[in-house]
C-alpha positions in Angstrom: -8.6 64.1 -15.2 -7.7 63.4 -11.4 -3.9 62.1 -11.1 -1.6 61.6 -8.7 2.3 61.3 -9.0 5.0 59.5 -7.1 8.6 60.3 -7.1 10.8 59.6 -10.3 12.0 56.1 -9.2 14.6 53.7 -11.5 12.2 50.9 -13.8 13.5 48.2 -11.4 11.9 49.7 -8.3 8.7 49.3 -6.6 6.7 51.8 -6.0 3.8 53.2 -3.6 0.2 53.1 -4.8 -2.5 55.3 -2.9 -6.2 54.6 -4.0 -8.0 57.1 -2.8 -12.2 56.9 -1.4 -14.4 60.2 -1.6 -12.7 60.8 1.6 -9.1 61.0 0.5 -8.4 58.2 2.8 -6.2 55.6 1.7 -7.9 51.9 1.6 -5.6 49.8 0.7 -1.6 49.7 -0.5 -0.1 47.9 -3.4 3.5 47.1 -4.5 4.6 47.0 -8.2 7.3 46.5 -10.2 7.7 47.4 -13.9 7.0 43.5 -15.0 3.9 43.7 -13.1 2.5 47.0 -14.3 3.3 45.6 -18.1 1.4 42.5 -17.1 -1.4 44.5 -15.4 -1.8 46.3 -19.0 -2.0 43.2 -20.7 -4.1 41.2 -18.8 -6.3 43.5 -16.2 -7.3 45.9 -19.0 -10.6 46.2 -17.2 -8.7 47.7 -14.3 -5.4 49.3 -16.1 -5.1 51.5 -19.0 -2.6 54.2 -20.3 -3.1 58.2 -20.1 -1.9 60.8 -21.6 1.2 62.5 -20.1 0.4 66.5 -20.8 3.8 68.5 -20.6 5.0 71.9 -22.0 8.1 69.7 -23.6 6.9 68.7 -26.7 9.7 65.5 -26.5 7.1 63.9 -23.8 3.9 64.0 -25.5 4.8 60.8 -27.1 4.9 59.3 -23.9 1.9 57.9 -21.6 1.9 57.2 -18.1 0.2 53.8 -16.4 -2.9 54.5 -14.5 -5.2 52.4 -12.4 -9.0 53.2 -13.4 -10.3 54.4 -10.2 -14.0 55.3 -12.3 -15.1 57.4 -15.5 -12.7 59.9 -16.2 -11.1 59.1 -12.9 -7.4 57.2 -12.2 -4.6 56.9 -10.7 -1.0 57.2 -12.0 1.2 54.0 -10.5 4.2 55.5 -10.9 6.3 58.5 -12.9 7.5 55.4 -15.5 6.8 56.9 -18.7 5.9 54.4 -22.0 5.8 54.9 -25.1 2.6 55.5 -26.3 1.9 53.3 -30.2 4.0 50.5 -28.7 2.5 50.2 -25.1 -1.6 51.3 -26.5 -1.0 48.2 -28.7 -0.3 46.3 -26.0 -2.8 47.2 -23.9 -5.8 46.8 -26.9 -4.1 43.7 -27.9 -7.4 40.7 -28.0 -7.7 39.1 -24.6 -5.9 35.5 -23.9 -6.4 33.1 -20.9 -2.0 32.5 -21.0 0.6 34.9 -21.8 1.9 34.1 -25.5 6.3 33.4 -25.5 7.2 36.6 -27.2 11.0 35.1 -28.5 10.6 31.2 -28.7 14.6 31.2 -29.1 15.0 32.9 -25.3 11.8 30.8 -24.0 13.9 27.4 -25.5 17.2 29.1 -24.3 15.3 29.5 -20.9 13.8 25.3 -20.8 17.7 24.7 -21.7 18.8 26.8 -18.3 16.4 25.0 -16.1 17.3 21.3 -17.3 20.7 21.8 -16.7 19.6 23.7 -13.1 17.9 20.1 -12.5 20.3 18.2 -13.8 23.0 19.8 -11.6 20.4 19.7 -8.6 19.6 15.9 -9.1 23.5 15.1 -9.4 25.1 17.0 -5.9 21.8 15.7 -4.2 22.2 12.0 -5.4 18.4 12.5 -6.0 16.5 10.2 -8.4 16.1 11.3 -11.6 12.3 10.0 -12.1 11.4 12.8 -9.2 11.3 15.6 -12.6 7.7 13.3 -13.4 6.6 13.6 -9.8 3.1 15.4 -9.4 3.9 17.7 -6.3 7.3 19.1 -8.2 4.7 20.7 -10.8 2.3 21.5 -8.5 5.5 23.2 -6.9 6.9 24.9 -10.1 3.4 26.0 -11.0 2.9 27.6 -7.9 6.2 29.9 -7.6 5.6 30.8 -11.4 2.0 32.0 -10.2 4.0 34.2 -7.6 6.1 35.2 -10.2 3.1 36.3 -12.1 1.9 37.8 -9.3 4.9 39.6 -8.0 7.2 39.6 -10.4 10.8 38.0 -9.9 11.3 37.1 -6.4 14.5 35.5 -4.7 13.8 31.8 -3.8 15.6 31.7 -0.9 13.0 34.7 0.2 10.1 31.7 -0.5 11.0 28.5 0.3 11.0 27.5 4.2 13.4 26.4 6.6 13.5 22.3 7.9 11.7 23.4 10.9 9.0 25.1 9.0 8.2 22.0 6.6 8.4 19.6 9.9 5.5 21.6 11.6 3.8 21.6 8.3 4.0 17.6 7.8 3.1 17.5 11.2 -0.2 20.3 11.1 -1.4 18.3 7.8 -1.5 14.9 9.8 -3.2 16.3 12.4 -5.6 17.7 10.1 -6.1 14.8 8.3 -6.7 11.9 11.0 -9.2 14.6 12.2 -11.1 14.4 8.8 -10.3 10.9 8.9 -11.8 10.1 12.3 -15.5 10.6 11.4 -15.4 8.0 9.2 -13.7 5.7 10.8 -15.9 5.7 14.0 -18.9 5.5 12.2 -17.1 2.2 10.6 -16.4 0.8 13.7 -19.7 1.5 15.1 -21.2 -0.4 11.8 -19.1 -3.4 13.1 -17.4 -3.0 9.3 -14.0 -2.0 10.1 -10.6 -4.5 9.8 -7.0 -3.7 11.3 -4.0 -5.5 9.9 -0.9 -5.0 12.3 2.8 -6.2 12.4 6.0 -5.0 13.5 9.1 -3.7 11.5 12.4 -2.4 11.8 14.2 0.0 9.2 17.4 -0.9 7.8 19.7 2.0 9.1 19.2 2.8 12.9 17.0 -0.2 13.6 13.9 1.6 15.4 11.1 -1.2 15.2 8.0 0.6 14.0 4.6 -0.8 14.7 2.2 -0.2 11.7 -1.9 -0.5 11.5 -3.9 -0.3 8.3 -7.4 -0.1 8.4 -10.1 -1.9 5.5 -13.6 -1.2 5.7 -17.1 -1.1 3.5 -18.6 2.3 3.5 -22.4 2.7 3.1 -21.9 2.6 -0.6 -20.2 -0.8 -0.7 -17.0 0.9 -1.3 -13.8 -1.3 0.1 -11.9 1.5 1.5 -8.1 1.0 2.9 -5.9 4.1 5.4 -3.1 3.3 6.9 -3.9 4.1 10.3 0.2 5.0 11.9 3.3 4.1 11.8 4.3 4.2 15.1 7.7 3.9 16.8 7.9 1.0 18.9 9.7 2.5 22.3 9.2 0.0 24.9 11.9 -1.9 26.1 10.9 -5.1 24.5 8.5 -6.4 22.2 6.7 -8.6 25.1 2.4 -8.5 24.3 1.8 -6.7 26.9 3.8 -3.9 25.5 2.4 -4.4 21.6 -1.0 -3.9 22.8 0.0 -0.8 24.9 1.6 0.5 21.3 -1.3 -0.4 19.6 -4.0 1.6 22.0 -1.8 4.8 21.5 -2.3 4.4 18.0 -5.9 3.7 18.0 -6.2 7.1 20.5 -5.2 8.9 17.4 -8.6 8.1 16.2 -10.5 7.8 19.3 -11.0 3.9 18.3 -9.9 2.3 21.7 -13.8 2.1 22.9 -14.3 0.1 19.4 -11.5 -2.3 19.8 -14.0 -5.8 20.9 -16.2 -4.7 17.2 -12.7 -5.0 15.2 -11.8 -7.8 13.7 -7.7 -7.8 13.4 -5.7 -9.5 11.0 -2.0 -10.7 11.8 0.5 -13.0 11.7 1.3 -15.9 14.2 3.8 -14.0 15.9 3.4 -14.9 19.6 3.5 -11.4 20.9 0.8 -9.9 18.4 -1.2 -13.4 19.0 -1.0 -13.1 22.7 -2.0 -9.3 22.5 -5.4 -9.9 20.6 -6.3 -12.9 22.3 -9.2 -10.9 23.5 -10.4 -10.0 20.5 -11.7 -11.5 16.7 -8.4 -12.6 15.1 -8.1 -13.7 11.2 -4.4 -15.0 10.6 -2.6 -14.3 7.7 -3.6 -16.9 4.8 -0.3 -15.6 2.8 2.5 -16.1 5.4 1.0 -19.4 6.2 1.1 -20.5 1.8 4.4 -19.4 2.5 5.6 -21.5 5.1 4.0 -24.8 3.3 6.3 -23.8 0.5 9.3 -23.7 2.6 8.7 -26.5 4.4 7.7 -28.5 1.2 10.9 -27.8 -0.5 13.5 -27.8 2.9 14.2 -24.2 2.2 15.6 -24.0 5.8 17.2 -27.0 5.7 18.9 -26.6 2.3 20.3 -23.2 3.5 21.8 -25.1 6.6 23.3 -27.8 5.5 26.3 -28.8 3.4 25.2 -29.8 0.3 28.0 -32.2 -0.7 26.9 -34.2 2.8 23.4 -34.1 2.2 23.0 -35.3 -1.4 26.3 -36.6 -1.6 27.7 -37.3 -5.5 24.2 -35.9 -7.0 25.3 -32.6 -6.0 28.4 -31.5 -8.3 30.4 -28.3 -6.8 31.9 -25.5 -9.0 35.3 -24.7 -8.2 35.7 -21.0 -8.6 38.9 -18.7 -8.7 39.5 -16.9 -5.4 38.5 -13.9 -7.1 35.2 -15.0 -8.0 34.3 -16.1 -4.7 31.3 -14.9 -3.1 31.3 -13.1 0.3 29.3 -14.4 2.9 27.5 -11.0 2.8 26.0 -11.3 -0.8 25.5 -15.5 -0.6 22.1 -16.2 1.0 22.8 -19.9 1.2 26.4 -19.2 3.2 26.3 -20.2 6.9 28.3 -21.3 9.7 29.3 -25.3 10.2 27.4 -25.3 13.6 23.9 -24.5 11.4 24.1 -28.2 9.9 21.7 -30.4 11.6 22.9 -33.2 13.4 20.0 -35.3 12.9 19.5 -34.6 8.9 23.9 -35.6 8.4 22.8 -39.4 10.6 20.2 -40.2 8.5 22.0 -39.3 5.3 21.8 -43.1 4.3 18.5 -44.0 4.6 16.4 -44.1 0.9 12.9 -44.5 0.6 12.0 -46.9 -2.1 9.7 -46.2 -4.6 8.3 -49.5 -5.0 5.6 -48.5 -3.0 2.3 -46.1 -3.4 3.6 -42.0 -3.1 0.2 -41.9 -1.4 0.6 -44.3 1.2 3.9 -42.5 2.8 3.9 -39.4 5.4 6.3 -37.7 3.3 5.6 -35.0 5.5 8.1 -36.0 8.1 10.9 -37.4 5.8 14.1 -35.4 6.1 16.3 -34.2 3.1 18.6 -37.8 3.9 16.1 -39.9 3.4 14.9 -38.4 0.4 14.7 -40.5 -2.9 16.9 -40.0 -5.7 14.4 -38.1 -8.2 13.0 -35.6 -4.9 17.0 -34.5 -4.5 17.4 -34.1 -8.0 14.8 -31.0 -7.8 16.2 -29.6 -5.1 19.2 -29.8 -6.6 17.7 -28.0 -9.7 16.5 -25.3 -7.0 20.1 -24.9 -5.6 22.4 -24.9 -9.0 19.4 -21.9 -9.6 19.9 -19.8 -7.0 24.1 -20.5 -7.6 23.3 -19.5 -11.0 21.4 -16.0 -9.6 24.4 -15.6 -7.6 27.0 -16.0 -10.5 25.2 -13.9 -12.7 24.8 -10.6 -10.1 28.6 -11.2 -9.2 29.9 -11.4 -12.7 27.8 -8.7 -13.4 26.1 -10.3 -16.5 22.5 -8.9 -16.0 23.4 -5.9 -17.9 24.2 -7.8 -21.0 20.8 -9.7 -20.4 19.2 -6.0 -20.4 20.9 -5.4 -23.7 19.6 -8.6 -25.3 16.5 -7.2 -24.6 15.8 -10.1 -22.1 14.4 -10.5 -18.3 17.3 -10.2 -15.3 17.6 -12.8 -12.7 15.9 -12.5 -9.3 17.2 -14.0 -6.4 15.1 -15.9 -4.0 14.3 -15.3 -0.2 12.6 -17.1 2.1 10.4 -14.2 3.6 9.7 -12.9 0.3 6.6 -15.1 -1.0 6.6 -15.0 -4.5 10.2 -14.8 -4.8 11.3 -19.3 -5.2 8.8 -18.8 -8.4 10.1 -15.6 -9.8 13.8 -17.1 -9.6 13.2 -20.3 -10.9 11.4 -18.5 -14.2 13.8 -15.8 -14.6 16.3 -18.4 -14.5 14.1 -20.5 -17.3 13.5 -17.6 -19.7 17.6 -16.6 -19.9 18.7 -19.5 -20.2 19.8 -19.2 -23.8 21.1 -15.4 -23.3 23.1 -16.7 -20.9 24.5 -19.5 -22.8 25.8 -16.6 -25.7 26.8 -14.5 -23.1 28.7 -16.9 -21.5 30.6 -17.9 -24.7 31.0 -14.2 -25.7 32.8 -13.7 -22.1 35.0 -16.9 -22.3 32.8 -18.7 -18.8 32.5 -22.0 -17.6 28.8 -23.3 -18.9 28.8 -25.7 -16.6 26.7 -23.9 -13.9 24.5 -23.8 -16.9 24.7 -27.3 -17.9 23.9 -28.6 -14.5 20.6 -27.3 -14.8 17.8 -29.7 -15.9 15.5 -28.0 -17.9 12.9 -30.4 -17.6 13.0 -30.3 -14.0 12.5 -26.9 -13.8 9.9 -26.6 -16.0 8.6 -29.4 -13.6 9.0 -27.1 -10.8 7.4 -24.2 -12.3 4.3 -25.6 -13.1 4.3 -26.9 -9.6 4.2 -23.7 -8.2 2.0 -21.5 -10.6 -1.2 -22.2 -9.0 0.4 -21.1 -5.8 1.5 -17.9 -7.5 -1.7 -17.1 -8.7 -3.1 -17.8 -5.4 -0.5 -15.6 -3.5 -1.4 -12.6 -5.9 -5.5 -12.8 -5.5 -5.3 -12.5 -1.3 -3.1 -9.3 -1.4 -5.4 -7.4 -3.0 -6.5 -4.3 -1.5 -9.1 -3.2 -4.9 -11.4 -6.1 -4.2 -12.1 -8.3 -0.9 -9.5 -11.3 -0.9 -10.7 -13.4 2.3 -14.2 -15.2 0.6 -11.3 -16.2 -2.0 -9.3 -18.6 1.0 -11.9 -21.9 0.9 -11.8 -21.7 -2.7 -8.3 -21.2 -3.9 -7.1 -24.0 -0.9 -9.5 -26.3 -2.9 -7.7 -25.4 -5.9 -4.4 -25.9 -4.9 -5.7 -28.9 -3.3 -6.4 -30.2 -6.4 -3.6 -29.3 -8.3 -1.4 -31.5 -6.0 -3.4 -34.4 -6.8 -1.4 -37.1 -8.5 -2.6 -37.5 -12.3 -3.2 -40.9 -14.5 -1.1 -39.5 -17.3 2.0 -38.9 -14.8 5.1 -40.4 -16.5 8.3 -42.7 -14.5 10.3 -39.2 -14.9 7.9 -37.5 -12.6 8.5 -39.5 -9.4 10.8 -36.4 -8.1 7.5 -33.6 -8.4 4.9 -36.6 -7.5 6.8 -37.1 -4.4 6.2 -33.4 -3.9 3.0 -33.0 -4.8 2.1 -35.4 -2.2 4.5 -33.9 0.6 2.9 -30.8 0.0 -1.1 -31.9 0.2 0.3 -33.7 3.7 1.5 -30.8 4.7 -1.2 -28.3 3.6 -3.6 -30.6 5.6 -1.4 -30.1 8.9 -0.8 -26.7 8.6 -4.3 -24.9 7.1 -6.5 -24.3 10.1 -9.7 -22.2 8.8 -11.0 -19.2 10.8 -14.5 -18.9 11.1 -14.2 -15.5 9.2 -12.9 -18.1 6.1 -16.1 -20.2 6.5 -18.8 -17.6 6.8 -17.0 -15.1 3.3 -17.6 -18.7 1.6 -21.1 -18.3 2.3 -21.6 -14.1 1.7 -19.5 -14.5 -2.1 -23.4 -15.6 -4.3 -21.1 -17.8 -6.0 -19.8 -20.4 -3.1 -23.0 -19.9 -1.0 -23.9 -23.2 -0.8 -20.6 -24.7 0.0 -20.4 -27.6 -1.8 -16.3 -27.7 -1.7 -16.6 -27.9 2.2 -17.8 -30.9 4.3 -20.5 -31.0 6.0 -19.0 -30.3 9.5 -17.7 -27.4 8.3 -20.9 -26.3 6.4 -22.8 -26.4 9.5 -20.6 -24.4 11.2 -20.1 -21.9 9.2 -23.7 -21.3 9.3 -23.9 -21.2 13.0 -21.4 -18.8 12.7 -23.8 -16.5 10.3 -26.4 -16.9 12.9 -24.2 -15.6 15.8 -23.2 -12.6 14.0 -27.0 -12.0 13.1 -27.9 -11.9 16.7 -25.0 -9.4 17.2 -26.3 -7.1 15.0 -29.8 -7.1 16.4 -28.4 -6.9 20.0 -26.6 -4.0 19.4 -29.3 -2.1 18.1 -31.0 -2.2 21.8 -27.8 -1.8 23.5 -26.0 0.9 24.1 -23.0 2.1 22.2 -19.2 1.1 23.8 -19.0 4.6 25.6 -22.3 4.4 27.4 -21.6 1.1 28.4 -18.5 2.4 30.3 -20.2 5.0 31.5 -23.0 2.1 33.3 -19.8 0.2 34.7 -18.4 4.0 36.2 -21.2 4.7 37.8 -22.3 1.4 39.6 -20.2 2.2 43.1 -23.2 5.2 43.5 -26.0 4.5 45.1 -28.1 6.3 42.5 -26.8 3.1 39.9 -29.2 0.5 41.8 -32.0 1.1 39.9 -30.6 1.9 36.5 -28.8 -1.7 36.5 -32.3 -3.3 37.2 -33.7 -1.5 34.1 -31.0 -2.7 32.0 -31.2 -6.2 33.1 -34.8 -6.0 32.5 -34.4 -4.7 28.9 -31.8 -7.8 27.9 -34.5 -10.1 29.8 -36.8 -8.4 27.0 -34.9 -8.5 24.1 -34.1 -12.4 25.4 -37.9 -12.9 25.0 -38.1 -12.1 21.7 -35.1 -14.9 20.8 -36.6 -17.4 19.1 -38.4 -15.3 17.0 -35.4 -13.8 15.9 -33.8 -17.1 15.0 -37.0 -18.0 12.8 -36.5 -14.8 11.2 -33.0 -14.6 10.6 -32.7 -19.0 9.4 -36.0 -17.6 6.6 -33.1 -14.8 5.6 -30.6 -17.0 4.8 -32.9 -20.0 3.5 -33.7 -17.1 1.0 -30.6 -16.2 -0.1 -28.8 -19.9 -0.4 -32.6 -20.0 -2.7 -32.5 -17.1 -4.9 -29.0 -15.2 -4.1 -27.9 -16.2 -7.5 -25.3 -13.7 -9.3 -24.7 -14.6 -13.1 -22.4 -11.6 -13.3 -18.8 -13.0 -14.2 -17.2 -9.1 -14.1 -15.7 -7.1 -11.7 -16.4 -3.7 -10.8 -14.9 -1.2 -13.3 -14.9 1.6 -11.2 -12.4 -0.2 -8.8 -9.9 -0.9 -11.5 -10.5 -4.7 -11.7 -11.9 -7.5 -13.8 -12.2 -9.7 -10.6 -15.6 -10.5 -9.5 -16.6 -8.8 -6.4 -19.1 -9.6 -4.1 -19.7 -6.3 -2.8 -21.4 -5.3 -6.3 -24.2 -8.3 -5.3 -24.7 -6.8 -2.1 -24.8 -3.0 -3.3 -28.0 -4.3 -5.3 -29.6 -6.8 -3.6 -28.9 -5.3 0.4 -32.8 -4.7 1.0 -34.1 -8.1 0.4 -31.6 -9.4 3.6 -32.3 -6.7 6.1 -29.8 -8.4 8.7 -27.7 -10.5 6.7 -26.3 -7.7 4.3 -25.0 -6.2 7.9 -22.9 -8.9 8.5 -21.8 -8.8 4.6 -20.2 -5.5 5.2 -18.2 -6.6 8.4 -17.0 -9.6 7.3 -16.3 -8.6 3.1 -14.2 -5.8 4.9 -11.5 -8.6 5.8 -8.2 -8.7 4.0 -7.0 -12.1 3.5 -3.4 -11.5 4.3 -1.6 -8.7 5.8 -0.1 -7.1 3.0 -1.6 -4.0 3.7 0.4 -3.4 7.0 3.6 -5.2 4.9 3.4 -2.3 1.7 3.1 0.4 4.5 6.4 -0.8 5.8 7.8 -0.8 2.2 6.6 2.6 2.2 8.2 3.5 4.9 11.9 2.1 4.2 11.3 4.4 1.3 11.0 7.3 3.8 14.3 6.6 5.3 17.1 5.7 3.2 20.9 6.5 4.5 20.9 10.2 3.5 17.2 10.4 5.9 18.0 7.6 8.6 17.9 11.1 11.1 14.7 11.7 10.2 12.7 11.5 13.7 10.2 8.6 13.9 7.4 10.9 14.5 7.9 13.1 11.3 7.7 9.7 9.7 4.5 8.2 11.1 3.3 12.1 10.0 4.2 11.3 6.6 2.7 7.9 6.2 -0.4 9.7 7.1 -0.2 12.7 5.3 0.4 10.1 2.5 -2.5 7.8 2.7 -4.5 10.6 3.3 -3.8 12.1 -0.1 -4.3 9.0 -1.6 -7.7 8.5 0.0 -9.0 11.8 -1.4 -7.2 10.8 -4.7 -9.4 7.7 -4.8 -13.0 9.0 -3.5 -12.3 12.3 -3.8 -12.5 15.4 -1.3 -16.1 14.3 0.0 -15.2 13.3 3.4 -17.4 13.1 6.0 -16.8 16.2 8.5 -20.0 15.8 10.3 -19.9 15.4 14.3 -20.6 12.3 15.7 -22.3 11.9 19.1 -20.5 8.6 21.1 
């Protein structure tokens, strides 16, 4: 038997392992402790065994020595540790297992116990939430250093775990990696005329550095609607004029190598002058949401009712609570509280005017009438909106949304004006603790009279009002299923739920005057895109437009035509980049005859026009025919029950060679820009007061790294990788 000795060494040493080749060179070097030679024994047995220990002292024949098997009848001692042979031969011979088995369950529970209370300290000096023990990447963490452990056997943390600087070139390494993985398949979107870009501007709460953030939507080529958020970048020009936005947004886009694609993008923002002025050049879809929004405010004089006094405005229909000087609120926490020289001038002078309701609702442009001039019933809702909100405030003063968790019943949200949802969510949390609040307020000794003064059948008025619009709001931020061939139809709908009803009783006048202000309104503000026309035609169900008049039906079909002739234009002309090369090269002399050949190719393809019409008006004469879809589900696979158009087009894409191109570009646009508005929420996650010195690069790294995991999370690690010729 061949062996070879080390030097006696102490069980908590490591030692030196040689493994020897027919040459008596050394090949390689290993490192053991005693915990990793007992493991070896118990799970390499393949590779480890015990020998014999032959000795002229009869005290050590009991006693083996570990040995790597270097062949038959050949190994090689790890170290001079001597083990005893029954106990440590059992060991090694015990069956095979895929996980070591707790020998003590007492010290393994005694263990768990240590490491909760290691936590639990951790997550109190750090202030850190204690939801982040559930998070994924901590157990991906923990299951990786006990893996070392395994491995290596105990090892000093501090020896494993990196400095900031390390991590920051890490974060920033894995965004690099990842907008490179990310780049194939976002140019060969763009180059498919498929790819969206919602964009907006934000600042974060703590040092106030504005951010400018992108997020892309697209169809792949399996009628997949796939979402990134592009960047996060920090805005550092010295203002926010467009000239400067759109320089922000090409440095973004170079990320990507996208700025050649930027006239086959179709952007979606809000009416914010600079971001309008910036993309003037190029296909712009407005945001359906922010507008819903402001039709709300408008309807219901959010701005004005946060201005102006309300004892002036609505005079002895508006009753004020006194409150102790203790229970005032600051103006810090009051949303409503603002400064004398807010009031408007013009609402206070016409304080005296009434409208009377003698006449037909329909018959008045309620859309211009000022808070003064308002009937009696109209002020009484608003009235019910503001004694809500006072109540909201009262409630998250007094701190009294506790005891509404403890009865087991909703807490009160407070309204905002940017927040869309946020009128409807107040009004019904206020509704559905209304009686919790009434025992809580006699258990506490309060004043019910903030509760009192609130009509309940006015704002069960009020919230029937605005549940269509809630639903509405909801369907167009989706991101699982395309939202903007929803616009035509759910304005119809809203449309029609402002419509003033037979069965409408005297005690409705206040909501009927509202209704109607709303509709007048809605009819001002809502100015479809042509995007909004043509998804009306490309979702099987609306495809004939019968909800839209005939002005707009024929438009939106000229529209379809247009982008038909796109697609079969750009299949004889070349691709962004060769263009610019043509217009680099026309100063040489060489050029002259290259331009003529060009010209004479588009005179060609011109030839062919009216052909092409024929053929593309047969397309869509087919499908308004036969493009009928009697499915009524969504697709499963996206995690919705909504219907989705994109499942219509996945099937039935070869019977409309052209038209399903067109599908995919304009299916790919998001309704609102919600997208770009959750990447910002995303982002004030990233830096809170403990991280507001976090640099601005670093974050736009993380946003990356973050979308980027959850793009593989949702279509898994197949990303394209594949070099694409420009």
């Amino acid at each position: 038997m061949d062996t070879s000795s080390s030097s006696s060494a102490s069980s908590s040493s490591t030692v030196q392992i040689m493994n020897n080749g027919s040459n008596g060179a050394a090949d390689t070097i290993e490192y053991h402790t005693t915990n990793s030679i007992t493991l070896c024994l118990k799970y390499k047995k393949d590779q480890y065994t015990i020998i014999d220990k032959h000795s002229n002292v009869s005290c050590w024949s009991t006693f083996g020595l570990p040995a790597k098997i270097l062949g038959p009848d050949k190994y090689e001692v790890l170290n001079n540790l001597h083990l005893k042979l029954p106990a440590e031969k059992s060991i090694a011979s015990s069956p095979t297992r895929n996980t070591p088995k707790p020998v003590n369950t007492k010290n393994l529970e005694k263990h768990k116990h240590q490491l909760t209370s290691l936590l639990s300290e951790w997550l109190c000096s750090g202030t850190r939430p204690v939801n982040m023990v559930e998070d994924i990447g901590l157990k991906a963490f923990v299951d990786h250093c006990i893996h070392i452990g395994y491995m290596y056997g105990p090892i000093p943390g501090s020896s494993l775990l990196p400095c900031r600087r390390t991590v920051n070139k890490e974060i920033k390494h894995m965004a690099s990696a990842g907008r490179n993985q990310m780049k194939t398949t976002l140019i060969k979107a763009a180059k498919r005329r498929c790819l969206t870009l919602s964009t907006d501007i934000w600042s974060d709460g703590y040092k106030k550095v504005s951010y400018l953030g992108c997020t892309a939507q697209w169809v792949d080529e399996n009628w997949n609607l796939c979402s990134f958020e592009l960047f996060c970048l920090p805005f550092r020009k010295p203002n926010k004029t467009s000239k400067n936005v759109f320089l922000v947004i090409e440095e973004g886009l170079a990320l990507y190598d996208l700025q050649p694609f930027m006239d086959d993008i179709i952007w979606v923002c809000d009416r914010g002058s600079n971001l309008k002025k910036a993309l003037d050049k190029f296909t712009v879809v407005h945001c359906i949401g922010h507008r819903l929004n402001n039709i709300l405010q408008k309807t219901f004089y959010q701005a004005e009712t946060s201005k102006a006094k309300k004892d002036i405005a609505f005079g002895d229909l508006y009753v004020t609570i006194a409150e102790d000087e203790d229970d005032e609120i600051s103006g810090c926490e009051s949303e409503e509280a603002s400064s004398d020289s807010d009031i408007d001038e013009k609402l206070l002078d016409k304080r005296t005017k009434n409208i009377n309701y003698a006449s037909s609702i329909s018959n008045k442009n309620n859309a211009t009438t000022t808070i003064a001039q308002l009937p009696s019933d109209a002020k009484r809702l608003l009235i019910t909106i503001i004694h809500s909100k006072e109540l909201v405030q009262y409630v998250k003063k007094v701190n009294l949304n506790q005891d509404l968790e403890e009865k087991n019943t909703a807490i009160l949200i407070q309204s905002t004006i940017v927040r869309w949802l946020s009128l409807y969510n107040c009004l019904k949390s206020v509704r559905g603790s209304l009686t919790a609040l009434t025992e809580i307020f006699d258990e506490k000794h309060l004043e019910k009279k903030r509760i009192n003064l609130i009509s309940i059948f006015m704002l069960d008025k009020l919230i029937e009002f605005l549940k269509p619009w809630t639903y509405v709001m909801k369907r167009v931020q989706s991101s699982l299923v395309p939202s903007v061939h929803t616009v035509t139809p759910i304005i119809f709908m809203v449309n029609s739920s402002l419509d003033i009803k037979a069965n409408d009783s005297k005690q409705e006048k206040g909501i009927m005057f509202f209704r109607q202000r709303a509709k007048q309104i809605m009819k001002q503000m809502i100015i479809f895109d042509p995007i909004h026309l043509i998804e009306t035609f490309f979702n099987p169900k609306t495809r004939k437009m019968t909800f839209l008049t005939a002005k707009q039906r024929e438009e939106c079909l000229e529209y379809v035509k247009q982008e038909m002739l796109i697609f079969d234009v750009d299949q004889q002309v070349p691709s962004p980049s060769h263009r610019k090369e043509i217009q680099l090269r026309r100063n040489t002399s060489s050029s002259y005859m290259a331009d003529f050949y060009l010209i004479a190719e588009r005179e060609d393809v011109g030839g062919h026009g009216s052909s092409k019409i024929s053929a593309h008006e047969m397309e869509i004469d087919m499908y308004l025919k036969h493009g009928v879809d009697r499915t009524t589900n969504g697709n499963t696979d996206q995690g919705t029950d909504e219907y989705n158009p994109l499942c219509f087009w996945k099937a039935r894409h070869s019977s409309y060679p052209v038209l399903y191109k067109v599908a995919a570009r304009v299916l790919a646009v998001p309704a609102t820009s919600s997208a770009v508005e959750r990447e910002f929420s995303f982002t004030g996650n990233i830096i809170t007061q403990k991280r507001s010195r976090l640099c601005p690069n670093t974050v736009n790294d993380i946003v990356c790294n973050h979308s980027y995991a959850l793009f593989k999370m949702r279509f898994g690690e197949s990303i394209e990788c594949e070099t694409i010729e420009l």
